[in-house]
ZABA-973926 format. One record per atom (N, C-alpha, C, O, CB): residue number from 1; residue in three letters; x, y, z. Coordinates in steps of 0.02 Angstrom, whole numbers, plus 50000, padded with zeros to 5 digits. Each point is the difference from the previous one (the first is absolute). Glycine has a CB too. Layout:
! residues N
(node NUM, 'ALA', (X, Y, Z)),
...
//
This chain:
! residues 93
(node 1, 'UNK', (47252, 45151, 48833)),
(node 1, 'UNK', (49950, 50023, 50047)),
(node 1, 'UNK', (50007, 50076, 50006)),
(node 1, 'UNK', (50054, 50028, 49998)),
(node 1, 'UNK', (49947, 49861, 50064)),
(node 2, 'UNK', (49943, 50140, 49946)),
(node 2, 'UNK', (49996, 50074, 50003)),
(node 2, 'UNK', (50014, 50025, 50076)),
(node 2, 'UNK', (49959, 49976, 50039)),
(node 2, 'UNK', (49954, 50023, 49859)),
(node 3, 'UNK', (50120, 50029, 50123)),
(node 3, 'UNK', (49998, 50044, 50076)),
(node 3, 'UNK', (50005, 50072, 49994)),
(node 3, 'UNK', (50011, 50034, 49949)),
(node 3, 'UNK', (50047, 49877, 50107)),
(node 4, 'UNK', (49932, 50107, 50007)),
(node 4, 'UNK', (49983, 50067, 50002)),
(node 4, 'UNK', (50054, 50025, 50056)),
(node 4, 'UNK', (49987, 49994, 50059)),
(node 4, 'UNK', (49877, 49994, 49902)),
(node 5, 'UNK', (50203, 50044, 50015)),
(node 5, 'UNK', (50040, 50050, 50054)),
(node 5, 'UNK', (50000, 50046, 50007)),
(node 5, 'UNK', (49987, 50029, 49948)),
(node 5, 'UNK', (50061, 49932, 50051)),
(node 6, 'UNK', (49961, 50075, 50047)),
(node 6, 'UNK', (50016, 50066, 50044)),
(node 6, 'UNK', (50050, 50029, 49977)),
(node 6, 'UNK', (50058, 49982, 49990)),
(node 6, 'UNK', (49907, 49981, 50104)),
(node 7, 'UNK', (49991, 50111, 49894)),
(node 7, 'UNK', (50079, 50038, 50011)),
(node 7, 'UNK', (50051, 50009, 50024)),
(node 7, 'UNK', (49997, 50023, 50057)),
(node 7, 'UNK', (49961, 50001, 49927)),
(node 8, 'UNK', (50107, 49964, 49988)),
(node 8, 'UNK', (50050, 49982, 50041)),
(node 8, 'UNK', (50039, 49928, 49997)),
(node 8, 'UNK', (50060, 49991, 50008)),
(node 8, 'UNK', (49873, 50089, 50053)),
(node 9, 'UNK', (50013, 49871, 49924)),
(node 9, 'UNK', (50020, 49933, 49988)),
(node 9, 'UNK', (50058, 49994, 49968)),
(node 9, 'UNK', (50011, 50027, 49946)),
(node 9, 'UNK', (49887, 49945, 50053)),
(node 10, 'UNK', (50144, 49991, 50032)),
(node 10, 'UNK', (50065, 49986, 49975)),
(node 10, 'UNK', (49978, 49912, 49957)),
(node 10, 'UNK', (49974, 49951, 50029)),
(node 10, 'UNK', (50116, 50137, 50094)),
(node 11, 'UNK', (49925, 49915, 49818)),
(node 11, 'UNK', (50006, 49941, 49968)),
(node 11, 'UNK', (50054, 49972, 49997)),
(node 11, 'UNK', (50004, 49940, 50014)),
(node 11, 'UNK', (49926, 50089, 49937)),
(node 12, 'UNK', (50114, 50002, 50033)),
(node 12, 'UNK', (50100, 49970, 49976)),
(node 12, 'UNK', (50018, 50052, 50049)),
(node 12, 'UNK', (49966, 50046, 50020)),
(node 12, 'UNK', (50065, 49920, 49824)),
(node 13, 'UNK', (50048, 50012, 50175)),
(node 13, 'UNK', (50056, 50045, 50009)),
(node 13, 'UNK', (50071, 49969, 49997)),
(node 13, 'UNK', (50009, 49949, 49967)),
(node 13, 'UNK', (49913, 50114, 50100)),
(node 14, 'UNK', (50113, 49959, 49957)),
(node 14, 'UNK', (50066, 49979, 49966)),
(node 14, 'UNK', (50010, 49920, 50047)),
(node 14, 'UNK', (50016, 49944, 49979)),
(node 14, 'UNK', (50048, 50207, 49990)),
(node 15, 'UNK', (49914, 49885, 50125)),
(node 15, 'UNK', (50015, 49914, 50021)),
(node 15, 'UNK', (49945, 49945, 49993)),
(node 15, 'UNK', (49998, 49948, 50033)),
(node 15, 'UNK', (50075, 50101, 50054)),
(node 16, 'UNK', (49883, 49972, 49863)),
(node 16, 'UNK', (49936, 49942, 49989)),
(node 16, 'UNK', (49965, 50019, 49925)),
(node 16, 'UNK', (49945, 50026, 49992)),
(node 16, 'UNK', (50018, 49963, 50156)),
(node 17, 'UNK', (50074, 49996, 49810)),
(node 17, 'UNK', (49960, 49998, 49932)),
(node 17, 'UNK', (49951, 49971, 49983)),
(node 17, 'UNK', (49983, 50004, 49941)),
(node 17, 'UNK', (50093, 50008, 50033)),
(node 18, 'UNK', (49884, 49949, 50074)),
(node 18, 'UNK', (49948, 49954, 49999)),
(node 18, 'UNK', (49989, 49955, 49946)),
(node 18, 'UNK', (50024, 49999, 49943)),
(node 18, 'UNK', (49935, 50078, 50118)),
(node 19, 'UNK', (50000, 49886, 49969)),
(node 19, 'UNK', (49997, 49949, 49948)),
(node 19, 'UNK', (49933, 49996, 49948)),
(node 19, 'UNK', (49973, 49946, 49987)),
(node 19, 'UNK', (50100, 49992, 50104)),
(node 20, 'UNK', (49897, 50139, 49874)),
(node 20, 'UNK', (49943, 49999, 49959)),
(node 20, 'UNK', (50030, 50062, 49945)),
(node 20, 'UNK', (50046, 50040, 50009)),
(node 20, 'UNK', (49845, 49915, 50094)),
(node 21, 'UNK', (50058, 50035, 49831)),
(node 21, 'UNK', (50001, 50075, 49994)),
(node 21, 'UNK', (49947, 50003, 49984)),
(node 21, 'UNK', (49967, 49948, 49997)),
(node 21, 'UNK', (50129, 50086, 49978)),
(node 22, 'UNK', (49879, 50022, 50010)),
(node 22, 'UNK', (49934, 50054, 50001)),
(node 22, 'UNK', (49984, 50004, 49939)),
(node 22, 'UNK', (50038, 49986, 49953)),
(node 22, 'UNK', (49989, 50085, 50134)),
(node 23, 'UNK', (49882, 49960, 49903)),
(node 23, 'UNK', (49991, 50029, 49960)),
(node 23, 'UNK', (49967, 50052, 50012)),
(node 23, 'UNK', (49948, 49984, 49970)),
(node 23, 'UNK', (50070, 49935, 49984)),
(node 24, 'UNK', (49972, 50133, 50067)),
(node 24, 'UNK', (49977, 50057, 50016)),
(node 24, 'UNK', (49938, 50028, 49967)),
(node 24, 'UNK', (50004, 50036, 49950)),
(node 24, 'UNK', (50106, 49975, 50078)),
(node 25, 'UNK', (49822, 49968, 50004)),
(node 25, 'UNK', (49956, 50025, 49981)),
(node 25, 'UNK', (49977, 50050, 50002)),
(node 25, 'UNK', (49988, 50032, 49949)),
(node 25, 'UNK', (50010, 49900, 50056)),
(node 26, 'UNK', (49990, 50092, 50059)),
(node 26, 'UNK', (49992, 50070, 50037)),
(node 26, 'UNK', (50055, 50046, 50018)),
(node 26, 'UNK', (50050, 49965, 49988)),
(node 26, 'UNK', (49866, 49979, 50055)),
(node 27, 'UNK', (50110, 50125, 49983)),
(node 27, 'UNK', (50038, 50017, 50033)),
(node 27, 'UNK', (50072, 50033, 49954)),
(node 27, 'UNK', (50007, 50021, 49942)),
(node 27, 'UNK', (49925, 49890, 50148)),
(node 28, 'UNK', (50111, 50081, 49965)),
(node 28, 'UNK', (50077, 50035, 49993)),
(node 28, 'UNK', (50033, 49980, 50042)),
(node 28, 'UNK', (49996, 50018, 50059)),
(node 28, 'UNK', (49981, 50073, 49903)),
(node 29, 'UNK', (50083, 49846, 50002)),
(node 29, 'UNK', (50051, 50003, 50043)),
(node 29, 'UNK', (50080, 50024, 49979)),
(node 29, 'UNK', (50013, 49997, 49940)),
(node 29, 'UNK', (49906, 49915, 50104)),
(node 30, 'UNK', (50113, 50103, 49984)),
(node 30, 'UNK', (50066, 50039, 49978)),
(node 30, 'UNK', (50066, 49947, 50020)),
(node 30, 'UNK', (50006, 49972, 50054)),
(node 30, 'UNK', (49933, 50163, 49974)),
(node 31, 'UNK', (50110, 49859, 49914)),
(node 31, 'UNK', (50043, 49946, 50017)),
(node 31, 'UNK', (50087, 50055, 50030)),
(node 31, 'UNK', (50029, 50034, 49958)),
(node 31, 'UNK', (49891, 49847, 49924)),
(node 32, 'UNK', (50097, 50115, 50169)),
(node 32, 'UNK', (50049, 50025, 50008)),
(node 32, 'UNK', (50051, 49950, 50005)),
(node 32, 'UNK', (49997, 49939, 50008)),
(node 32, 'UNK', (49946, 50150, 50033)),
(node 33, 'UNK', (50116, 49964, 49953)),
(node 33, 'UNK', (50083, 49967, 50004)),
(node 33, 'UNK', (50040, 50018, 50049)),
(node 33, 'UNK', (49983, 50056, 50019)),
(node 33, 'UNK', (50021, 49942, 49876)),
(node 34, 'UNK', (50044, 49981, 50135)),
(node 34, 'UNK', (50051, 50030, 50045)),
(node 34, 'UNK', (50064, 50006, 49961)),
(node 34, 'UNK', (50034, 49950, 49987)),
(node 34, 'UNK', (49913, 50002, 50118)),
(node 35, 'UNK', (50069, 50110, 49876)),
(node 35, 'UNK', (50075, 50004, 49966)),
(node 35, 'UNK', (50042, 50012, 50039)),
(node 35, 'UNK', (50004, 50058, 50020)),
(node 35, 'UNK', (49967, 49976, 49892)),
(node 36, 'UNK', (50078, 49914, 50116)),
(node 36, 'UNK', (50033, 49995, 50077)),
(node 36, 'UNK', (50073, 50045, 49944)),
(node 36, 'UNK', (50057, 50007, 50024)),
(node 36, 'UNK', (49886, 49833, 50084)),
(node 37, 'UNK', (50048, 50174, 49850)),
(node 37, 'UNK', (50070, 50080, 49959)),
(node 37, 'UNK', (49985, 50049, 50038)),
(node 37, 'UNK', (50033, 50025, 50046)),
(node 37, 'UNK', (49972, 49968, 49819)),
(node 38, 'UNK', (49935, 50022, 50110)),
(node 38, 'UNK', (49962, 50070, 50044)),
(node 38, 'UNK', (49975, 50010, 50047)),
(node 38, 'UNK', (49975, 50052, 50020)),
(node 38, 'UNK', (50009, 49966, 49916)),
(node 39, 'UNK', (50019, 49916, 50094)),
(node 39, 'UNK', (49957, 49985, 50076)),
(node 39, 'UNK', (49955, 50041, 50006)),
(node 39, 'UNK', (50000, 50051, 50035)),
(node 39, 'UNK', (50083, 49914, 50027)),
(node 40, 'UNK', (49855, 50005, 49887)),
(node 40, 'UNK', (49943, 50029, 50001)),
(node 40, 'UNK', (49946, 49964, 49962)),
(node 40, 'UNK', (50021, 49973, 49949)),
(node 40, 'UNK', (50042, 50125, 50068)),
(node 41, 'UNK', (49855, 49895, 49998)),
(node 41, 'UNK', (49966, 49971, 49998)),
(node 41, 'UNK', (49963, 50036, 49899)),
(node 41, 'UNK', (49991, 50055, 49976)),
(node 41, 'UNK', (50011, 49914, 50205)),
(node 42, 'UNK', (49991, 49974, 49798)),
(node 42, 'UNK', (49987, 50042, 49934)),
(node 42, 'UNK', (49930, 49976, 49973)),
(node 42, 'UNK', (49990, 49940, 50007)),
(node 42, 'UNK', (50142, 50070, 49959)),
(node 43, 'UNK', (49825, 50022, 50009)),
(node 43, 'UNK', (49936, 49985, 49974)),
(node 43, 'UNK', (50017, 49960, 49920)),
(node 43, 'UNK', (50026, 50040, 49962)),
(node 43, 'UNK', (49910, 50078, 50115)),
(node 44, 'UNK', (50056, 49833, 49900)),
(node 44, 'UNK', (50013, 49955, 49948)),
(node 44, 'UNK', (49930, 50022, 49936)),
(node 44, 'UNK', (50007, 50023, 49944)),
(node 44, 'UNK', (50061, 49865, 50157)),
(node 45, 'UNK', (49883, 50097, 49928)),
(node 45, 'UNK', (49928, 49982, 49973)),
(node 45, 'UNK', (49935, 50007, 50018)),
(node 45, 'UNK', (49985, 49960, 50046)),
(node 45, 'UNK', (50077, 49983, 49930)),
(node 46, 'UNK', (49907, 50080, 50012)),
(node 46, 'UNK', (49924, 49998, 50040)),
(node 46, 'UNK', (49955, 49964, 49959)),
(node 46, 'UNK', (49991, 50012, 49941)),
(node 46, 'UNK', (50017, 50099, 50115)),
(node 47, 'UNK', (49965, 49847, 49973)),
(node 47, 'UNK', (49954, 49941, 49963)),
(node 47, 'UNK', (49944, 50013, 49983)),
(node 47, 'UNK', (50000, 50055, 50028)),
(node 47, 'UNK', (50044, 49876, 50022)),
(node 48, 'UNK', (49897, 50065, 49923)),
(node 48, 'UNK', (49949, 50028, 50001)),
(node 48, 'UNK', (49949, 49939, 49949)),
(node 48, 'UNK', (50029, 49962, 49960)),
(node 48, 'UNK', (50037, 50179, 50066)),
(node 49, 'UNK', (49865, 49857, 49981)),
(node 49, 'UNK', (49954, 49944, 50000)),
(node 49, 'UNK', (49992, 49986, 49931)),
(node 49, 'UNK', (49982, 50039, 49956)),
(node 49, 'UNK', (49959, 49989, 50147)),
(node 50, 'UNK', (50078, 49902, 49888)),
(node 50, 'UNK', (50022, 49951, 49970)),
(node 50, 'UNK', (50066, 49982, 49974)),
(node 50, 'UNK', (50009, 49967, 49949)),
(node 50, 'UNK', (49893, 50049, 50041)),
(node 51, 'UNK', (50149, 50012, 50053)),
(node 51, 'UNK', (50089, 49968, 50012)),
(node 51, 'UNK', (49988, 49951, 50035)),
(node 51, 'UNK', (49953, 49985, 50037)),
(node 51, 'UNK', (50123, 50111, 49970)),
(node 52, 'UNK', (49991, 49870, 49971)),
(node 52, 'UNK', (50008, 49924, 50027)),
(node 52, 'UNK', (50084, 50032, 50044)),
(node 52, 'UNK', (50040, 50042, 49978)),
(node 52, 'UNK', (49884, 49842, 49892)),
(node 53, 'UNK', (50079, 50090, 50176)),
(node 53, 'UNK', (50056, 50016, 50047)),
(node 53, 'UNK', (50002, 49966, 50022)),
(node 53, 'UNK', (49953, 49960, 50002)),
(node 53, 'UNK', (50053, 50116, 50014)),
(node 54, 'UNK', (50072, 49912, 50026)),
(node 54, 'UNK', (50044, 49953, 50072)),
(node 54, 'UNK', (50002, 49950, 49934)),
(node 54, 'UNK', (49964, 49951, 50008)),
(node 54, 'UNK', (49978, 50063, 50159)),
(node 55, 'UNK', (50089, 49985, 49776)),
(node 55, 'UNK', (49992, 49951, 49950)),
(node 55, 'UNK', (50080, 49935, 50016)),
(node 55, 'UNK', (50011, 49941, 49985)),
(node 55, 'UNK', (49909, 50177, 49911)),
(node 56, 'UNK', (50118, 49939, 50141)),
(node 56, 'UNK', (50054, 49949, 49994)),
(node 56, 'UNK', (49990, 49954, 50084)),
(node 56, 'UNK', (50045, 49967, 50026)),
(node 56, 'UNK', (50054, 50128, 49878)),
(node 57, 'UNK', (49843, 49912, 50119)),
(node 57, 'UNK', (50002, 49959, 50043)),
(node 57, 'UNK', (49969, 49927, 49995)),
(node 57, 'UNK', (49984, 49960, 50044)),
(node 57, 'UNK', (50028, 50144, 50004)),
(node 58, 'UNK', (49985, 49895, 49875)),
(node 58, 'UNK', (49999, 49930, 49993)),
(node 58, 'UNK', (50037, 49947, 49973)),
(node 58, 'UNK', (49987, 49942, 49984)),
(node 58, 'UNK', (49938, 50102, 50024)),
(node 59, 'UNK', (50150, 50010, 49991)),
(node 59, 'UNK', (50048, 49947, 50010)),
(node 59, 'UNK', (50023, 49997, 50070)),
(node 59, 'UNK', (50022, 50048, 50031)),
(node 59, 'UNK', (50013, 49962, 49854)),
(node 60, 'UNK', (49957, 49918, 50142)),
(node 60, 'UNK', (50033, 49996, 50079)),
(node 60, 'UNK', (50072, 50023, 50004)),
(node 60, 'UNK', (50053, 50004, 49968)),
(node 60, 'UNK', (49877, 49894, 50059)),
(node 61, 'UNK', (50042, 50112, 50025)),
(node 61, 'UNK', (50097, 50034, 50046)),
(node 61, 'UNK', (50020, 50035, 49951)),
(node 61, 'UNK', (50054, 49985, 49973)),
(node 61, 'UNK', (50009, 49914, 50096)),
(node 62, 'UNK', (49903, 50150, 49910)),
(node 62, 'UNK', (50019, 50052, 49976)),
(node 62, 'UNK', (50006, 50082, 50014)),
(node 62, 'UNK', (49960, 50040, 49977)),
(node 62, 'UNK', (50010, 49868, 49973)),
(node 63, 'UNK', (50081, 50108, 50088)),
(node 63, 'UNK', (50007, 50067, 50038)),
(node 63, 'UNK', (49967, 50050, 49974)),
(node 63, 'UNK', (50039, 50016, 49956)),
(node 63, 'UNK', (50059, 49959, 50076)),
(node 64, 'UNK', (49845, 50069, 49964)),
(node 64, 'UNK', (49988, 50060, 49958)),
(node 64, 'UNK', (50027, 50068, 50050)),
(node 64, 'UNK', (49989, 49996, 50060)),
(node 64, 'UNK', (49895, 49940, 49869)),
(node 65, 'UNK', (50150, 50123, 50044)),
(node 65, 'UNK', (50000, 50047, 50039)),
(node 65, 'UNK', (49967, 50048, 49977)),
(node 65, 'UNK', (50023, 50051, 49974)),
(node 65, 'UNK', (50062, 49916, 50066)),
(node 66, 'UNK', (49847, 50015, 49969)),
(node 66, 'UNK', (49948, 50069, 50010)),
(node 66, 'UNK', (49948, 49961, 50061)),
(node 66, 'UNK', (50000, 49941, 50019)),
(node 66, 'UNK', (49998, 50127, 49827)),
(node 67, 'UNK', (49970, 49975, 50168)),
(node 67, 'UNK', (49935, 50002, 50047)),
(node 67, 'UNK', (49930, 50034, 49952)),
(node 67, 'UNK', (50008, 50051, 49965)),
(node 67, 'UNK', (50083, 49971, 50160)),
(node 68, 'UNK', (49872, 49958, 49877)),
(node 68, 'UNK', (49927, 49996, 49961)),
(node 68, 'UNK', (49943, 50016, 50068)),
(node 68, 'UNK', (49982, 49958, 50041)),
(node 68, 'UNK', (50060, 49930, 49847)),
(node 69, 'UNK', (49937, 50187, 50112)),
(node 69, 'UNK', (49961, 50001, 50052)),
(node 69, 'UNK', (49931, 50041, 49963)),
(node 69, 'UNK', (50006, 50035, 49949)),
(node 69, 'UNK', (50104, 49960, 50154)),
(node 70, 'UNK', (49837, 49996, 49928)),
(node 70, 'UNK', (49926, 50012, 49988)),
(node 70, 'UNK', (50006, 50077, 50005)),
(node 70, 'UNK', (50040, 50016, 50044)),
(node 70, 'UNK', (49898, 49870, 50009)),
(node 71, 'UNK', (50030, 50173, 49909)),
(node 71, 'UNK', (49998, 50063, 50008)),
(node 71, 'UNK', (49930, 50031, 50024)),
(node 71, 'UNK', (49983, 50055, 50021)),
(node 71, 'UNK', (50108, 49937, 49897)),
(node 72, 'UNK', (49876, 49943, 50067)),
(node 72, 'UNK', (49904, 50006, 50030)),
(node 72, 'UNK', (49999, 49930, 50003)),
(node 72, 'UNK', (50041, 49956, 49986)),
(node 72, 'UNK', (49881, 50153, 49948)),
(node 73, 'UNK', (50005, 49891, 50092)),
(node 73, 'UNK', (49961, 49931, 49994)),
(node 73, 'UNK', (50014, 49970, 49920)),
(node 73, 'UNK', (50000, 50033, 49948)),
(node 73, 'UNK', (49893, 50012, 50147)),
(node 74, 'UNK', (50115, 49903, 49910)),
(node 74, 'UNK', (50006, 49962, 49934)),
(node 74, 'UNK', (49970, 49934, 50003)),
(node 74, 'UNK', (50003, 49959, 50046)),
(node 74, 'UNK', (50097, 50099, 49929)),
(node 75, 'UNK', (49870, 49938, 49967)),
(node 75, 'UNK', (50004, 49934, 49966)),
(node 75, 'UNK', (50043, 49943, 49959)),
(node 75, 'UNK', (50013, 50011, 49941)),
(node 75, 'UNK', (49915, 50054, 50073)),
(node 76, 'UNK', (50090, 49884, 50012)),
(node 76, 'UNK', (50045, 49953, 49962)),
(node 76, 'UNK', (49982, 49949, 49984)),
(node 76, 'UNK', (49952, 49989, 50037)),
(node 76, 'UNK', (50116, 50047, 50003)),
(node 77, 'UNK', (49942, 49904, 49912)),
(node 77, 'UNK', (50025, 49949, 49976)),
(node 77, 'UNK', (50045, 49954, 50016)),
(node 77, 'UNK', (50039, 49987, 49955)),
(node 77, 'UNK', (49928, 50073, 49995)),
(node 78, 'UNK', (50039, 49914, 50096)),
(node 78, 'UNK', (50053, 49970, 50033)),
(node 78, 'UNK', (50026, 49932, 49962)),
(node 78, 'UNK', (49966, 49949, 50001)),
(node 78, 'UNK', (49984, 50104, 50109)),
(node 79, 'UNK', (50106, 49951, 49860)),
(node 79, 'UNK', (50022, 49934, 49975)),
(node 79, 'UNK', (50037, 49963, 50015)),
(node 79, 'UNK', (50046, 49988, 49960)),
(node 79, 'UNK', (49930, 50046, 49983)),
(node 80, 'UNK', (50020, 49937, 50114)),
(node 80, 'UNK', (50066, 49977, 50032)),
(node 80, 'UNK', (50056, 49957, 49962)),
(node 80, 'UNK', (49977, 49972, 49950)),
(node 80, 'UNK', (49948, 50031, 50147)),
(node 81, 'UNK', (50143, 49984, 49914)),
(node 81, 'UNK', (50027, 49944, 49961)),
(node 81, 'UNK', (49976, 49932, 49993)),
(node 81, 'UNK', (49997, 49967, 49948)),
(node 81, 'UNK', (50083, 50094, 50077)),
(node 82, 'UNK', (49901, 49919, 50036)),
(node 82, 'UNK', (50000, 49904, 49987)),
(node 82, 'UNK', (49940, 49997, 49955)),
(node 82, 'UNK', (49984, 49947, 49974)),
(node 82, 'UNK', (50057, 49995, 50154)),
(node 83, 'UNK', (49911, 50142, 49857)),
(node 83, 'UNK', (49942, 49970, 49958)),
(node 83, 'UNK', (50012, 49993, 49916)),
(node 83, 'UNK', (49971, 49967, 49957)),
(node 83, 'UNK', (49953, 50089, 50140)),
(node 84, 'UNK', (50143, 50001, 49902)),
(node 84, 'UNK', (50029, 50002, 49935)),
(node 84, 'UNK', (50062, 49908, 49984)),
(node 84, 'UNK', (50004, 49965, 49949)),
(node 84, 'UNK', (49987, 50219, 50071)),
(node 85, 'UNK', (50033, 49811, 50024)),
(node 85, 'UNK', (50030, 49933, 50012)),
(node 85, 'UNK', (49986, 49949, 49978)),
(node 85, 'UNK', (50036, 49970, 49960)),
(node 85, 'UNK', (49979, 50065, 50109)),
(node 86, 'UNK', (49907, 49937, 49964)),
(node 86, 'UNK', (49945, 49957, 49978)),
(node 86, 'UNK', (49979, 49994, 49954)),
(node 86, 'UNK', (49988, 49946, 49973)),
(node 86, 'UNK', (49992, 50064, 50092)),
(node 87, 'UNK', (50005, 50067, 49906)),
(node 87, 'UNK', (49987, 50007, 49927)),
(node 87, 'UNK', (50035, 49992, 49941)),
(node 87, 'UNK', (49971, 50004, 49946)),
(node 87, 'UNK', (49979, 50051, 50104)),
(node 88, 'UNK', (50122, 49932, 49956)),
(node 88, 'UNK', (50052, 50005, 49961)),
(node 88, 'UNK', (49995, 49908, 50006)),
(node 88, 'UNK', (49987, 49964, 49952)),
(node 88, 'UNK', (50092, 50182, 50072)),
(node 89, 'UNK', (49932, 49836, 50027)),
(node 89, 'UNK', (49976, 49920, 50005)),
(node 89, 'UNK', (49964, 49959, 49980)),
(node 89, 'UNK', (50010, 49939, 49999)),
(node 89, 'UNK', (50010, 50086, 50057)),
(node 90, 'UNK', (49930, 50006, 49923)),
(node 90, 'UNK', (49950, 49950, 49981)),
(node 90, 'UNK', (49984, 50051, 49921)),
(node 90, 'UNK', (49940, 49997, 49985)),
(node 90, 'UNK', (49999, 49938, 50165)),
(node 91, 'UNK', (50085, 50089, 49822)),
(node 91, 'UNK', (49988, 50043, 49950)),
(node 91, 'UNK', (50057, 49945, 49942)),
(node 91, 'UNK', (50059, 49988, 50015)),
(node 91, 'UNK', (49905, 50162, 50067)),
(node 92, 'UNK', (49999, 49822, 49844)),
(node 92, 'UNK', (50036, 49986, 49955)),
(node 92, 'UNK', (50051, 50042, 49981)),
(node 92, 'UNK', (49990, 50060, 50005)),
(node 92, 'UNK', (49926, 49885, 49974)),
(node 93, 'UNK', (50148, 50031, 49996)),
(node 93, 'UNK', (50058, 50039, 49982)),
(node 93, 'UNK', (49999, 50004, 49918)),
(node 93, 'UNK', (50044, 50030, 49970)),
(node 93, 'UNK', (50028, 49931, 50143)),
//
């Protein structure tokens, strides 16, 4: 499903990796890190329209330490896990 976030929108962060990932139609989002060596916040990546991101949040209970936030209005792709799940389910091997 397509949605539309706000600048600023937080997608992932370290205490909620959520449970989708993206495909970025519109926009800019930037993936940061916390390097608790340097105790300091670090810029990783900046995403830009047609990246797929938050990819490891579709393995469950899986800790990510970055945060994924909106740099403008954006457009996404939302793929949540249970839809990739389902699909792996009913998909011949």
């Amino acid at each position: 499903v397509l949605y539309e976030y706000p600048e600023g929108h937080v997608f992932s962060d370290v205490e909620n990796s959520g449970s989708a990932t993206y495909l970025l139609v519109n926009g800019r989002v930037r993936v940061f890190q916390h390097d608790t060596m340097l105790d300091a916040t670090l810029s990783v990546h900046e995403v830009c329209a047609g990246e797929v991101f938050n990819i490891l949040a579709l393995v469950e209970n899986l800790t990510v330490p970055t945060t994924a936030v909106a740099l403008e209005p954006c457009i996404a792709l939302q793929i949540p896990r249970d839809s990739i799940e389902k699909l792996q389910s009913s998909s011949p091997r």
